[in-house]
N, C-alpha and C positions, 0 to 999 in steps of 0.2 A: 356558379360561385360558391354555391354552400357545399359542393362536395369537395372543393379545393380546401378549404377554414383546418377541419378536422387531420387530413393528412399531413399541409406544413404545420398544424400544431403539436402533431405527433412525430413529426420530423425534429422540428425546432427540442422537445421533450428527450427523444432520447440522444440528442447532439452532447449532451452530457452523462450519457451513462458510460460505464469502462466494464466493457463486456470485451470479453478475452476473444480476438480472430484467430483464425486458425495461425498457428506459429510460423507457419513458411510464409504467410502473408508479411510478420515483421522482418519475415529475413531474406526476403527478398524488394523489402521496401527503399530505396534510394535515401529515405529521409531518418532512416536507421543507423548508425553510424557503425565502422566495422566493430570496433571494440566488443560494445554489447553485442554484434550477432556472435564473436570470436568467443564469449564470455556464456553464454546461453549452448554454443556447442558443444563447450568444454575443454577449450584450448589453451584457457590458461585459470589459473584459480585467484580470487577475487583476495586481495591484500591492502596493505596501506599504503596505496599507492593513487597518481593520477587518471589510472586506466580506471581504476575502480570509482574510485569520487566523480570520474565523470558517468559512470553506469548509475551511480546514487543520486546523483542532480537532476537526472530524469527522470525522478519522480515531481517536478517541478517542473516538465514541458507543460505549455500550455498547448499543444495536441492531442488534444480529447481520443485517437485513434492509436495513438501510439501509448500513452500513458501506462492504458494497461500490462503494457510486455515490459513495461519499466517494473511495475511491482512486483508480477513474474520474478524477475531476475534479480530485483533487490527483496523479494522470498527466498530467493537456491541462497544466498547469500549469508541471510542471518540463521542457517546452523553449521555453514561454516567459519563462522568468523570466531575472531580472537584478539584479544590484546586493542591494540591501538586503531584497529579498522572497527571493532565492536562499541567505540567511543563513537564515532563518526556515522556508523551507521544507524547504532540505537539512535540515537539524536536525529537522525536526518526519520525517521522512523515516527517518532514521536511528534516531531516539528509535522509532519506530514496528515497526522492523523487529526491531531490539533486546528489545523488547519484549514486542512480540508476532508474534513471527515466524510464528504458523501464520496466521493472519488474513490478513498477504501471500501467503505462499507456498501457503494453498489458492487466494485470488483468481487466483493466476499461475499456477497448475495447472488453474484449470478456465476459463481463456483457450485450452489449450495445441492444441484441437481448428482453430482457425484460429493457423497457425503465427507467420506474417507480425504478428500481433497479439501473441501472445503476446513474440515477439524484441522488438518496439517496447518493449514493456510492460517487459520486464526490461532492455533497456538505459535506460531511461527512468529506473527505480530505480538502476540500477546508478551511473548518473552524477550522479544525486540524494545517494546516498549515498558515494560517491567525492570530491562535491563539500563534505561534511561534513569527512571523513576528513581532507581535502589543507587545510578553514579551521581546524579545530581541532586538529590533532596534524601538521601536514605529511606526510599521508597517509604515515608510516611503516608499515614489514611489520609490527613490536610492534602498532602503533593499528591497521590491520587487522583483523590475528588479534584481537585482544582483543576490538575488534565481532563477529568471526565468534564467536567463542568465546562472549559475553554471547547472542548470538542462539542458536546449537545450544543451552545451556543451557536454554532455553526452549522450543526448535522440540520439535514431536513426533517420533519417530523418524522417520516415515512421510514427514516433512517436511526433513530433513537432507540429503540427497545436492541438491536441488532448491536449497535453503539455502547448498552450499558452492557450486554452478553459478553464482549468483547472487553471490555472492564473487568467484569467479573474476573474471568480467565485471567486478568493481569493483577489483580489483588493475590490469587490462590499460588502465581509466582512469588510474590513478595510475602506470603505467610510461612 
């Protein structure tokens, strides 16, 4: 019995981490829907439209396995975006972080082994969510802090110092 305790608690532990599977595991997964695998291969480019709002929504699966190819592909997304899809995104971006900040910031913690990837990855957010901050509060320091402040709220501890980094980078937008 005591060597069972330690494994389902290390099970049960990482049931919520968003560690990226190898990519042919989401796109071959049934529970993937075509859109997004059509979207990630590059068959159609992400607009304001319902193909795309439903690639953005998935970051709100509650599919701890899938989750992460949802950030994946709402990442390819915010440097291409523009106009009236970069309202819906940043927002959907910020509401996300806000939210649930460990679900970002494990994803962006378990990038951090390829570096080059990992910096894309957080200035990608950073300017995602910079670009919420400056359409809806004229990216003041108050509106800042307040999103930092709503996120640590919620981040795990383990998760905070990575969390304010990640702030940082969205201040240095906004200056």
């Amino acid at each position: 019995m005591k060597a069972l305790f330690p494994l389902s608690f290390l099970s049960f532990f990482q049931a919520g981490a968003q560690v990226l599977a190898p990519v042919d595991t989401y796109l071959s997964d049934n529970r993937v829907p075509a859109v997004a695998k059509a979207y990630y291969q590059g068959t159609f480019r992400a607009e304001d439209d319902d193909r795309t709002f439903s690639i953005i929504k998935g970051l709100q699966s509650p599919d701890n396995e899938l989750r992460p190819f949802y950030i994946v592909l709402v990442s390819k997304m915010i440097p291409e975006s523009d106009g009236a899809l970069s309202e819906v995104l940043f927002a959907a971006c910020r509401t996300f972080v806000e939210t649930t900040p460990d679900y970002l910031i494990d994803f962006l913690k378990s990038q951090k082994a390829d570096s080059a990837r990992y910096k894309n990855l957080v200035d990608q957010w950073s300017r995602a969510i910079a670009g919420e901050l400056a359409i809806n509060c004229d990216g003041t320091a108050d509106c800042v802090n307040q999103s930092l402040t709503t996120s640590l709220r919620r981040a795990s501890p383990a998760n905070r110092k990575v969390l304010e980094q990640l702030y940082a980078h969205v201040r240095s937008y906004l200056n």
